[in-house]
C-alpha positions as CSV (number, residue, x, y, z in Angstrom):
1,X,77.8,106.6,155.2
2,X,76.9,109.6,152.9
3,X,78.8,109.6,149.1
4,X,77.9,111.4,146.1
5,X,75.2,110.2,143.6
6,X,77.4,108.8,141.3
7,X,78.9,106.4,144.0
8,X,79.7,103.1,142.9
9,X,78.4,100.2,144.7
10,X,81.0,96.8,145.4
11,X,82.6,97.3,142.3
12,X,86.0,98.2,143.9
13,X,85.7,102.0,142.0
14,X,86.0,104.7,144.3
15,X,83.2,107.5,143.9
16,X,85.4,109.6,142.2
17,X,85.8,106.9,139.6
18,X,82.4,105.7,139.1
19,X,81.0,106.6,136.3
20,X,77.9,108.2,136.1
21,X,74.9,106.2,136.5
22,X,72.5,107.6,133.3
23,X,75.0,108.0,130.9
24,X,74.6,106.4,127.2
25,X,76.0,102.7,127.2
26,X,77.9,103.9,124.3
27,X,80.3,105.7,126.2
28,X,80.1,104.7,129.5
29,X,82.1,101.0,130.5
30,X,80.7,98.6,132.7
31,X,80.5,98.3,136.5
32,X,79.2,95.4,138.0
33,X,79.4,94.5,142.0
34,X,81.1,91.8,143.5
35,X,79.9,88.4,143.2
36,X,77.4,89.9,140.4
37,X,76.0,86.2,139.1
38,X,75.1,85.7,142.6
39,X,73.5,89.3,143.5
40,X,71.5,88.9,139.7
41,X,70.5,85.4,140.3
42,X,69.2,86.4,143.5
43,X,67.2,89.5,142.2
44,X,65.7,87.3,139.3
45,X,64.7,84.9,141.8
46,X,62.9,88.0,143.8
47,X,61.1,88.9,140.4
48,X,60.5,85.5,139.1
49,X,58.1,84.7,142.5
50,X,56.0,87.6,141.6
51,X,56.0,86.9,137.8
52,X,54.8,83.2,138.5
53,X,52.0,84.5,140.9
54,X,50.9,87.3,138.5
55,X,50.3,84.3,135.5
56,X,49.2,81.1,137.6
57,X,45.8,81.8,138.4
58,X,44.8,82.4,134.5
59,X,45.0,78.7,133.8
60,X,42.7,77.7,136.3
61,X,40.3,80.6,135.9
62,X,37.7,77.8,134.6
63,X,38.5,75.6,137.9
64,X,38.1,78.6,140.1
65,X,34.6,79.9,137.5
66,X,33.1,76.2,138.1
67,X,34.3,76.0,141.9
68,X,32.2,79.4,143.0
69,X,30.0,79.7,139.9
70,X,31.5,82.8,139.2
71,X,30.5,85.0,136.4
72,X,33.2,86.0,133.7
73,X,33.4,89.7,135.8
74,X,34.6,88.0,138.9
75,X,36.8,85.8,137.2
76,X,38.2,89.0,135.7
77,X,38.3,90.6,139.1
78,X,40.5,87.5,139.9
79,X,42.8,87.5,137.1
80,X,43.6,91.3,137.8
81,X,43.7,91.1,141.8
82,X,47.9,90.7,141.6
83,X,48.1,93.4,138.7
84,X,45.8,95.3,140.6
85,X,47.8,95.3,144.2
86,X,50.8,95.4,142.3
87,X,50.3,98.8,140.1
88,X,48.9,100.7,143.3
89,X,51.6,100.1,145.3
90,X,55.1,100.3,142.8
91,X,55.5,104.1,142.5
92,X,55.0,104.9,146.7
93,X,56.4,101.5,147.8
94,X,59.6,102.2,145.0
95,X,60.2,105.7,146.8
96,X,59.7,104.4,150.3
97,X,62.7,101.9,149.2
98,X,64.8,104.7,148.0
99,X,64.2,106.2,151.3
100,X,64.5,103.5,153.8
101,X,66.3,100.5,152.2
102,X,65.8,98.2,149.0
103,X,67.3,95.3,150.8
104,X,64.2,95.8,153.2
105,X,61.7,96.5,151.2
106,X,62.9,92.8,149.2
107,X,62.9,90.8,152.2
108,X,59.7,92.2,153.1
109,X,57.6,91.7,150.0
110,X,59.3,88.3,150.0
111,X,57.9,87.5,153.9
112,X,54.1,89.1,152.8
113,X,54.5,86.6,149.5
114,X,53.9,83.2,151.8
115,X,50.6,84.5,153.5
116,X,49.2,85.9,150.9
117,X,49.8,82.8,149.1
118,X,48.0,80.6,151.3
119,X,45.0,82.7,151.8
120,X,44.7,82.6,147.8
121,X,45.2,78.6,148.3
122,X,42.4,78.4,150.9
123,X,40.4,81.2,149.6
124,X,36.4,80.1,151.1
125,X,35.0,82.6,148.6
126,X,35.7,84.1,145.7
127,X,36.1,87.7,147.3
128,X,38.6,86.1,149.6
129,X,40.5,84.8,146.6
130,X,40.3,88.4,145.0
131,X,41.4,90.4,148.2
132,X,44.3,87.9,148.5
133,X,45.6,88.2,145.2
134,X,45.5,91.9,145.9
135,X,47.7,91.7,148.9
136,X,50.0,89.2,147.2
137,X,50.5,92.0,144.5
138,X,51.1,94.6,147.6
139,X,53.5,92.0,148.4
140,X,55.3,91.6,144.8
141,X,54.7,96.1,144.9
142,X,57.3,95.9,147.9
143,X,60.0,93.3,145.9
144,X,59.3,93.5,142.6
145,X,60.5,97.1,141.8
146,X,63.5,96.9,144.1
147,X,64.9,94.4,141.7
148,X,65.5,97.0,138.8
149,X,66.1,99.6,141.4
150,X,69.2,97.6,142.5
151,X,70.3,96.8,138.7
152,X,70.5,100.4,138.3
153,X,72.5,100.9,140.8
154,X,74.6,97.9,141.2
155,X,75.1,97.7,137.4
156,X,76.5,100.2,134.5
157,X,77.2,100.6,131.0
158,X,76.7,97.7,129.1
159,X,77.0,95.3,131.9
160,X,73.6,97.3,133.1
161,X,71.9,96.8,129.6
162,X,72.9,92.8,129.5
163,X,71.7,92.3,133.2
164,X,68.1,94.5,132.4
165,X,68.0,91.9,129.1
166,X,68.6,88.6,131.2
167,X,66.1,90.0,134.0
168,X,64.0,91.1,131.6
169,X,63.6,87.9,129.1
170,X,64.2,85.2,132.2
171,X,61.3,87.3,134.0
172,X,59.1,87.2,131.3
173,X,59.7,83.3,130.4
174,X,58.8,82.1,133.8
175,X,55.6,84.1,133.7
176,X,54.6,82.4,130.4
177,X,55.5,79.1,132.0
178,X,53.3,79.4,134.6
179,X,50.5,78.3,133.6
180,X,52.9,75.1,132.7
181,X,53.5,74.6,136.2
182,X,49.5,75.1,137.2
183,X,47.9,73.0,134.7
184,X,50.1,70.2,135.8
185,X,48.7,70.5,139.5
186,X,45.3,71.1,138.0
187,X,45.0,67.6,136.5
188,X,45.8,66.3,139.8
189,X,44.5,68.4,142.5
190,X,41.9,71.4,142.6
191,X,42.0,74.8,141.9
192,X,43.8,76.0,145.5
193,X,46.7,74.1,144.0
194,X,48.2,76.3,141.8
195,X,48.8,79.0,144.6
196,X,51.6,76.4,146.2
197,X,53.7,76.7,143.5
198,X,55.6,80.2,144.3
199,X,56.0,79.0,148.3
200,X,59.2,77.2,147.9
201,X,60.6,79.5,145.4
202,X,59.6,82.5,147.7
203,X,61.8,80.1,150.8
204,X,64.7,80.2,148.7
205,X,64.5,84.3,147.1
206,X,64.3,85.1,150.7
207,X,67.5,83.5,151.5
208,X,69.4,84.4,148.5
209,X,68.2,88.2,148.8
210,X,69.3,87.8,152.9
211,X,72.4,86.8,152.2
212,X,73.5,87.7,149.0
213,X,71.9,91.5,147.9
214,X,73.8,94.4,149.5
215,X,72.4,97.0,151.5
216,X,71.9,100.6,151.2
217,X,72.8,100.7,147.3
218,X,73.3,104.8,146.8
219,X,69.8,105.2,148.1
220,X,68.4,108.9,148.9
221,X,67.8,110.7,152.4
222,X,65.0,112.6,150.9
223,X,61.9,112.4,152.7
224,X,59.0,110.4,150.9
225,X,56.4,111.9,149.7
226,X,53.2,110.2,151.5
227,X,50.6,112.0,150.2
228,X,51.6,111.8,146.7
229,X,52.0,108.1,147.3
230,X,48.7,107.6,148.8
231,X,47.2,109.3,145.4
232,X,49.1,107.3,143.2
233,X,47.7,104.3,144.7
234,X,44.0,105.4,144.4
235,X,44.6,106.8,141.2
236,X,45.6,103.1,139.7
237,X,43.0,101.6,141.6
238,X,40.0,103.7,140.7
239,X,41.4,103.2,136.7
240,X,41.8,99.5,136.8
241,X,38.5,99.1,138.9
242,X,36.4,101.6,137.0
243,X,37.3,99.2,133.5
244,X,36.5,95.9,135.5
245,X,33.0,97.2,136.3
246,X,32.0,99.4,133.0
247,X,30.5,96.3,130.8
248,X,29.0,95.0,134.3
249,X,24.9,95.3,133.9
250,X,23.5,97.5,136.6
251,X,27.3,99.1,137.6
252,X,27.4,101.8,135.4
253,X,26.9,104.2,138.4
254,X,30.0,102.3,140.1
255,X,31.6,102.4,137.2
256,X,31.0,106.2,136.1
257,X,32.2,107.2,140.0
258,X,35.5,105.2,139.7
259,X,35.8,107.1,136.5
260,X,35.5,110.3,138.8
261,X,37.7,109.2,141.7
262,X,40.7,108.3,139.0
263,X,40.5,111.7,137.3
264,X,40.2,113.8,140.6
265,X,43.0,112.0,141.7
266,X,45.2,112.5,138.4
267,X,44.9,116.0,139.2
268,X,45.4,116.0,142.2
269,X,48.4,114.0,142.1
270,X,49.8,116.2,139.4
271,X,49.2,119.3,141.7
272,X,50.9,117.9,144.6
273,X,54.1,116.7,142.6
274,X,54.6,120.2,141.0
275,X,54.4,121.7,144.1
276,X,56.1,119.7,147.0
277,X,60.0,120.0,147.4
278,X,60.8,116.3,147.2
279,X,58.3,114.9,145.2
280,X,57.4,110.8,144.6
281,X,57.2,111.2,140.7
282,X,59.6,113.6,139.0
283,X,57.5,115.0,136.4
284,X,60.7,117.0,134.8
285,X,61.9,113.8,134.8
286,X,59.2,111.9,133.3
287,X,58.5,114.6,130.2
288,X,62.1,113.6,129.2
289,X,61.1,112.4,125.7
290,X,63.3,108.6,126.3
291,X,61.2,108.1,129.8
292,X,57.4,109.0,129.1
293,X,58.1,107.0,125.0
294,X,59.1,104.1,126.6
295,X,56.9,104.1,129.7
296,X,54.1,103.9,127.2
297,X,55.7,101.7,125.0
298,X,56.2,99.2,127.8
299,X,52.3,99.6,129.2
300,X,51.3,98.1,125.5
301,X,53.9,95.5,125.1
302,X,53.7,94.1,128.4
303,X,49.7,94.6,128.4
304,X,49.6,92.9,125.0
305,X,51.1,89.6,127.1
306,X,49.2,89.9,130.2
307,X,46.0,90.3,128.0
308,X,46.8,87.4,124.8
309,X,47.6,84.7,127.9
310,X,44.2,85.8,130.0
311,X,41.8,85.7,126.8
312,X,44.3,82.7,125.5
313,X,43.4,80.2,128.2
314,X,39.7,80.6,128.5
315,X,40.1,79.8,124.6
316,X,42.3,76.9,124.9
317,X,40.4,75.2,127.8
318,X,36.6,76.4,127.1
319,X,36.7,76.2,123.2
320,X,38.9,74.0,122.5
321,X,38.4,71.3,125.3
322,X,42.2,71.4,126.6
323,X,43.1,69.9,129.8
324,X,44.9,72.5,132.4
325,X,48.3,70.6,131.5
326,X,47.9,70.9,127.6
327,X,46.7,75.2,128.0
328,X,49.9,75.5,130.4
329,X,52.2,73.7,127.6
330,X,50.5,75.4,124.7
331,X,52.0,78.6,126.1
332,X,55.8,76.8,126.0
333,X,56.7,78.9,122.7
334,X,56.4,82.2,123.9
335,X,58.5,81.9,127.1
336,X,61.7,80.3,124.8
337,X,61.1,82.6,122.2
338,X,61.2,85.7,125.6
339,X,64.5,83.5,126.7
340,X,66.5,82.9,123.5
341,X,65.6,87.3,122.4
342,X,66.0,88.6,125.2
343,X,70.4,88.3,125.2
344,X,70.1,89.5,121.2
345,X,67.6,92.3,122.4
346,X,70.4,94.1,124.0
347,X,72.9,93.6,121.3
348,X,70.2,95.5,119.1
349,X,70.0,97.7,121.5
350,X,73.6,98.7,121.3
351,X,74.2,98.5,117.7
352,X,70.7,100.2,116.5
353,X,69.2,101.9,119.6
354,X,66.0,101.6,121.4
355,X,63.9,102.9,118.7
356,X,64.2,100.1,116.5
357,X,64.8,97.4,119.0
358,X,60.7,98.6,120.0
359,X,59.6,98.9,116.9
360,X,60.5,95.3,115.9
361,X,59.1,94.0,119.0
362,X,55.5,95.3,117.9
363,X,55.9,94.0,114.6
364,X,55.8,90.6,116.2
365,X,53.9,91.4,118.7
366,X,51.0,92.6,115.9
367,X,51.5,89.2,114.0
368,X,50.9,87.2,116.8
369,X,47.4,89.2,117.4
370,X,46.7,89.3,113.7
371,X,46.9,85.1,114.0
372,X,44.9,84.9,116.9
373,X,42.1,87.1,115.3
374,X,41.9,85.2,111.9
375,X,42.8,81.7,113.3
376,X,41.8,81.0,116.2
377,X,38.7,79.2,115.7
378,X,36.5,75.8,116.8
379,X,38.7,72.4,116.1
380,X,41.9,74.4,115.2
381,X,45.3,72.8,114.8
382,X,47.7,73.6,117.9
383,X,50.5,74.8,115.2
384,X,48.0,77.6,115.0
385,X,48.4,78.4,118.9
386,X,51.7,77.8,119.2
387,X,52.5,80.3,116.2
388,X,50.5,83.3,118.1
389,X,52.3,82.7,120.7
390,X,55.9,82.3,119.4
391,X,55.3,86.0,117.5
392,X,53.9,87.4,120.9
393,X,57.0,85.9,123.2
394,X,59.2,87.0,120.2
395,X,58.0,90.7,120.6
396,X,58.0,91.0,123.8
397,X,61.6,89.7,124.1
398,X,62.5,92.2,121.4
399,X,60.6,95.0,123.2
400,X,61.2,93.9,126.7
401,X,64.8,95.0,127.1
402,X,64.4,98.7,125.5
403,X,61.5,100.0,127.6
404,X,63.3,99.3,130.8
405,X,66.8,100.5,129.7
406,X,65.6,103.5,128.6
407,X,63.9,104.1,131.8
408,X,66.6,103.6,133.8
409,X,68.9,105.1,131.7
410,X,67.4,108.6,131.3
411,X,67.1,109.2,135.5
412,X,69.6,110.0,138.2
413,X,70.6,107.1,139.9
414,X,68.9,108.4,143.1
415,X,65.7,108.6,141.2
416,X,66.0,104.6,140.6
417,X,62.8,103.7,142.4
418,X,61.1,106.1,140.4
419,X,62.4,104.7,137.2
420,X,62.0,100.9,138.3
421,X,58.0,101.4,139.8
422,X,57.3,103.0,136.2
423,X,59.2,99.4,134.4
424,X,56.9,97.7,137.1
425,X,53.9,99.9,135.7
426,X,54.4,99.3,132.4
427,X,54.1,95.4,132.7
428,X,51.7,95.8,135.7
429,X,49.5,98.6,134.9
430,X,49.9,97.4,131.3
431,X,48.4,93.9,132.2
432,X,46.2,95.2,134.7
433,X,44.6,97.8,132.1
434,X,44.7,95.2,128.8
435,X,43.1,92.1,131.3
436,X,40.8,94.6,132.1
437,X,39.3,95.9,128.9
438,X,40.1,92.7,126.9
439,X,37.8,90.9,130.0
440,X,35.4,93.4,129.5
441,X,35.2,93.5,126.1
442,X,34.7,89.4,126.1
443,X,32.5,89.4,128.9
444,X,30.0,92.1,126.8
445,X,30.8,90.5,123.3
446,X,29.7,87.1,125.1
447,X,26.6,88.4,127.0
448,X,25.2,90.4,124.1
449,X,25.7,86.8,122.0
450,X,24.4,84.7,124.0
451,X,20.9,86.8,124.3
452,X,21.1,87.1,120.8
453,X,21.1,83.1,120.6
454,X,18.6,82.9,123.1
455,X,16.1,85.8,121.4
456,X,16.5,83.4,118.3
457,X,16.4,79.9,119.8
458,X,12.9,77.8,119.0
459,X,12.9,77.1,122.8
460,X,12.9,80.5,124.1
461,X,9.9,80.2,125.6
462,X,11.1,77.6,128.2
463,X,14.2,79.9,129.1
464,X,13.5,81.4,132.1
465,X,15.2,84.9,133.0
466,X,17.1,83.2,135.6
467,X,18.4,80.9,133.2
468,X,18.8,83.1,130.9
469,X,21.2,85.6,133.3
470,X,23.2,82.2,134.1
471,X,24.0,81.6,131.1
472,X,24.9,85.0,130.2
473,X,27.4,85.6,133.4
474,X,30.0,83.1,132.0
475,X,31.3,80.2,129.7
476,X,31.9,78.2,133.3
477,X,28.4,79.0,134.0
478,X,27.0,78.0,131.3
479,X,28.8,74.9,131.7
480,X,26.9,74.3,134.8
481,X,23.9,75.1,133.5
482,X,24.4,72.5,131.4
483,X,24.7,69.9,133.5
484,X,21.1,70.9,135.2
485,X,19.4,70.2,131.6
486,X,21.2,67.6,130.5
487,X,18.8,67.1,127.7
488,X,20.1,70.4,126.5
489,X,23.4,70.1,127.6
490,X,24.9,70.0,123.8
491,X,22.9,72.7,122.4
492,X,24.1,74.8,126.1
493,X,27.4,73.7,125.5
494,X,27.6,74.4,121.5
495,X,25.8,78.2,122.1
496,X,28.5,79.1,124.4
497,X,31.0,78.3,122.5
498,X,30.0,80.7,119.5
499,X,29.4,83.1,122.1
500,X,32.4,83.0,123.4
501,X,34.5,83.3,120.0
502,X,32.3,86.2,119.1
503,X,33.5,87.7,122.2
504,X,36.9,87.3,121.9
505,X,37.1,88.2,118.2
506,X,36.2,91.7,120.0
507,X,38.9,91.5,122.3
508,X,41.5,90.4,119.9
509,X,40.5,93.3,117.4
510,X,41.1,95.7,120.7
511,X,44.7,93.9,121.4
512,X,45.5,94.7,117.4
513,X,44.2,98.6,118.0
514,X,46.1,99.0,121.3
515,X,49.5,97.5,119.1
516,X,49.4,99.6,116.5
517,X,48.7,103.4,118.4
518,X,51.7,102.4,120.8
519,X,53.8,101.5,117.3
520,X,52.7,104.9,116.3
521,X,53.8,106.2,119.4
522,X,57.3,104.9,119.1
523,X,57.9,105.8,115.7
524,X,56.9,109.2,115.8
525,X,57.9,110.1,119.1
526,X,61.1,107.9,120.4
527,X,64.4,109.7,118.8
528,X,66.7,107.6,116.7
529,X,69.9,106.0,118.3
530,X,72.3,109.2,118.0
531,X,69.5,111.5,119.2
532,X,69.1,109.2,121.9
533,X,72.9,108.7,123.0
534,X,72.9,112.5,122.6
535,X,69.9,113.4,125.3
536,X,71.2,110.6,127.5
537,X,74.6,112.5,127.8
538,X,72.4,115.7,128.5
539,X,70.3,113.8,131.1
540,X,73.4,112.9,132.5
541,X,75.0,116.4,132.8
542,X,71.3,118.0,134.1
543,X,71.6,115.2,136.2
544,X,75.3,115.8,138.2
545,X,74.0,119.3,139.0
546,X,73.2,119.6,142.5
547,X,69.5,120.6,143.1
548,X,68.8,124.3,144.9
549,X,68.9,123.2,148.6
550,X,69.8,119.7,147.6
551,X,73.5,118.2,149.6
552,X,75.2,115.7,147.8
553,X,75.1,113.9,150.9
554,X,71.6,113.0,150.7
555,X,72.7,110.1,148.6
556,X,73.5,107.1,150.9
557,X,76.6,104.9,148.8
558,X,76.4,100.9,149.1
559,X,78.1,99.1,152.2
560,X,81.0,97.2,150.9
561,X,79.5,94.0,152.4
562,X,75.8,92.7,153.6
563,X,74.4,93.6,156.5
C-alpha cells in the first residue's frame, strides 16, 4: 500500500495526522506504535546480538594469540574482522532494506548470525577465525542498522529521542559486558567458547523480531543504487585494511595499494552519487551541518570505546596477570555508567541541545584516556582501571544519544537507512578505524622496544634472528618463547612487559589526539540548540517537498499488523 512520507506507522494517526518524521523534538509530540515496549525490546535484542559479538573476542585475544601463535597483527586482524564486515556492508545493506523490507533484512542477519558464529567457534586457523568474524559482521551489516531504521520510523518526537537513548546506552552496556560473559567461559573452556554466547540470544531476537517487528515501516520504492553500494563497501575495506597492514614489516607495498584502492574508490563513489538519480548516500543530505558534525562526532566517541576495551584487555591480562574472568569484570563500570546516562542523555538533549550533550561526553571520554596514559602502569591498583573506565562509559553514554538523534533527525524518513548505516558507521567504522591504528601503533611501539631491549641485552649474542622476530610479533608470543628457554623465561617475560607499556603509552597518546580534534570539531562546527531546532524545521520543510520526478507514492506506509 503506497502513503505519503510522513505516514505514520501503528500508532493509530492517519497520514494526514502524522507528524513529520525530522522535525525538532521541541515541537513535534510523540508517536510511538502499538505494543512499543515489545517492538523496542525486540530491536534492542537485534542489536544487542551484534554488540556482544563485536566485543567478545577482545578478552580472549591472548587465548586465541597463544592457541595459533599469532602475532599481535593477526590478533588485530581478529579483533577488527566484525568491525570490518560490519562497516562495508551498513550503507548498501541499509538501502537494500529501505528498498526491499527491514523486517527482512532483520530476520536475515539474524539467520547468517548462527553460522557465522559457529565457524568463529570451530575456527581450524586463524584466517578461518578472521574470515568468519567478517561474515558475522556482514551478518550484524544486515540487522544491525535496520534497528535505528525502524526507530525512525516507528518512533517520533520525544518518544523517538528516549527510545534512540535506551537503544543507544542498553546497546552499548552489553557490549562492555561482553567480555564479562567471555572471561567467565574462558576460565572454564578454551578460546572457541566465547563465540557460543550470542547463539541463544540470536534464537530468541529471531523470534521476537518474527513476531513482534512490523513490516514495510514507510520504506521507499526507489531503486537501489548497486554500484554505489558495491564502492562503499570497497571503499571501507581498503581504509580499514590498508591501517591493519601499514606498521606490518615487509607490507608497506600492500599497505601503500590499499591506500590507493580506498582513495580511487572515494572518488569514485562521490562521482557516482552526484550523478545517479536515486543515489545510496544523499550527499545534499549529508553536508547538512547536524548530519556530517555528528557523523564525525560519533566515529571518535564510539572509536574511543572500541579502541580503550581492545588495548584495555591485552593490558589487563598480559601486564597485569588478570585471569579472562577478572579483565571481563574490570570493564563492569563502564557498561553501568553507559546504562544509568544514557535516560539523562536525552533529557540533556532536550533541555540544552546536542551540542552540549557531545561536548560533555568528550570531556569524560578525555579523562578516562588521560588516566589510562598516566596510570596505567606494572602492579597498579584496579581503582585505577575501574576509574578509566567509569569516565569512558560515562562519555560515551553522554555522547551516545546525540550523535544518533541528530542523524536521524536531520533526514527524511525515507532516507532512514541512510541515516541508521551512518549511526552504524560511526560506532563501526569508528571502532574498526581506532582498533586499527591504536593496534598498529602498539604493535610498532612494541616491536621497535623490544629490538631496542634486545640490541641492549648482555645476551644478544645468543638471540637468534628467529628468536628475535618471535618475540617481536607479540606479547602471546613472547610468552611462548618463554616457555622454550625456561632459564630465561623471567627476563622474556619481564622485557615484554616494558615493551608492551611503551607501546600502548603510544596508543593511548593517539586515543587522547583523536578526542580532542573531534571536541574541536563539535565546538566549532555543531550549532547551538536554537540553531539547531531552527535547521531541523528547515530540514523538515526541504524535506516535504516532492523531488523533480519523485511520486509521493514511492513511500511504502507500515501494515497495521505483522506479516
Amino acid at each position: 500500500m503506497a502513503s505519503t512520507p510522513g505516514a505514520a506507522a501503528g500508532s493509530g494517526r492517519s497520514p494526514a495526522q502524522a507528524p513529520p518524521a525530522s522535525a525538532s523534538t521541541q515541537a513535534e509530540p510523540s508517536t510511538a506504535p502499538q505494543r512499543a515496549g515489545l517492538v523496542l525490546a525486540a530491536l534492542i535484542a537485534v542489536a544487542a546480538v551484534a554488540n556482544l559479538n563485536l566485543a567478545v573476542a577482545n578478552v580472549a585475544l591472548p587465548s586465541i594469540g597463544r592457541a595459533f601463535a599469532a602475532g599481535q597483527t593477526e590478533l588485530d586482524l581478529v579483533a577488527v574482522g566484525y568491525s570490518l564486515g560490519l562497516a562495508t556492508s551498513v550503507l548498501y545493506l541499509g538501502a537494500i532494506g529501505d528498498r526491499y523490507g527491514r523486517k527482512l533484512m532483520l530476520l536475515l542477519g539474524m539467520g547468517l548470525s548462527i553460522p557465522a558464529s559457529l565457524l568463529a567457534a570451530l575456527a581450524p586457523s586463524i584466517w578461518v577465525l578472521f574470515a568468519a568474524r567478517v561474515l558475522g559482521g556482514l551478518s550484524a551489516g544486515m540487522a544491525f542498522p535496520t534497528t535505528l531504521a525502524l526507530i525512525t520510523a516507528l518512533w517520533s518526537g520525544p518518544a523517538r529521542t528516549r527510545s534512540i537513548a535506551l537503544w543507544s546506552g542498553i546497546g552499548g552496556a552489553i557490549s562492555s559486558l561482553g567480555p564479562l560473559l567471555a572471561g567467565l567461559l574462558l576460565t572454564r573452556f578454551a578460546w572457541g567458547s566465547v563465540f557460543f554466547i550470542t547463539l541463544p540470544l540470536a534464537l530468541v531476537a529471531l523470534y521476537m523480531a518474527w513476531r513482534l517487528v512490523p513490516a514495510h515501516v514507510n520504506e521507499t520504492s526507489d531503486p537501489v543504487d548497486n554500484l554505489g553500494g558495491l564502492l562503499s563497501v570497497l571503499l571501507v575495506a581498503a581504509i580499514v585494511l590498508g591501517i591493519n597492514f601499514a606498521p606490518v614489516p615487509g607490507k608497506g607495498k600492500v599497505a601503500a595499494g590499499l591506500g590507493v584502492i580506498a582513495l580511487a574508490a572515494v572518488v569514485a563513489f562521490v562521482w557516482r552519487q552526484r550523478r545517479v538519480r536515486n543515489p545510496l548516500y544523499d550527499l545534499q543530505v549529508a553536508a547538512r551541518r547536524v548530519f556530517w558534525v555528528a557523523a564525525c562526532a560519533g566515529i571518535v566517541v564510539f572509536g574511543t570505546l572500541m579502541g580503550a576495551m581492545f588495548v584495555g584487555q591485552q593490558f589487563l591480562q598480559n601486564v597485569l596477570g588478570y585471569s579472562t574472568l577478572d579483565a571481563g569484570l574490570a570493564i563492569v563500570p563502564a557498561a553501568l555508567l553507559m546504562v544509568l546516562i544514557a535516560p539523562r542523555s536525552a533529557k540533556l538533549v532536550s533541555s540544552h541541545g546536542s551540542r552540549v550533550t557531545l561536548l560533555t561526553g568528550y570531556a569524560f571520554c578525555l579523562l578516562g584516556f588521560l588516566v589510562m596514559l598516566a596510570l596505567w602502569k606494572e602492579n597498579i591498583p584496579y581503582w585505577r582501571v575501574g576509574l578509566a573506565y567509569a569516565l569512558i562509559g560515562a562519555g560515551v553514554g553522554f555522547a551516545g544519544t546525540p550523535a544518533s538523534h541528530s542523524l536521524t533527525g536531520s533526514v527524511p524518513v525515507r532516507r532512514a537507512g541512510m541515516a541508521s548505516g551512518t549511526a552504524d558507521l560511526q560506532r563501526d567504522l569508528g571502532g574498526a578505524i581506532m582498533q586499527s591504528i591504536l593496534g598498529a601503533i602498539l604493535t610498532a611501539g612494541y616491536a621497535a622496544a623490544v629490538a631496542a631491549a634486545v640490541a641492549s641485552s648482555p645476551h644478544k649474542s645468543l638471540i637468534t634472528n628467529s628468536v628475535q622476530s618471535e618475540l617481536e610479533k607479540s606479547f602471546s608470543s613472547a610468552a611462548d618463547t618463554a616457555k622454550r628457554y625456561p632459564h630465561y623465561a623471567s627476563q622474556i617475560t619481564a622485557a615484554a612487559k616494558r615493551a608492551f607499556l611503551q607501546g600502548d603509552q603510544h596508543a593511548y597518546l593517539a586515543g587522547i589526539v583523536a578526542i580532542v580534534i573531534g571536541a574541536a570539531l563539535v565546538f566549532l562546527c555543531f550549532p547551538r540548540r536554537a540553531r539547531e531546532e531552527q535547521l531541523l524545521r528547515e530540514y523538515q520543510a526541504a524535506d516535504a517537498q516532492p523531488a523533480p520526478g519523485h511520486h509521493p507514492s514511492g513511500v511504502r506506509a507500515a501494515h497495521p499488523r505483522v506479516s
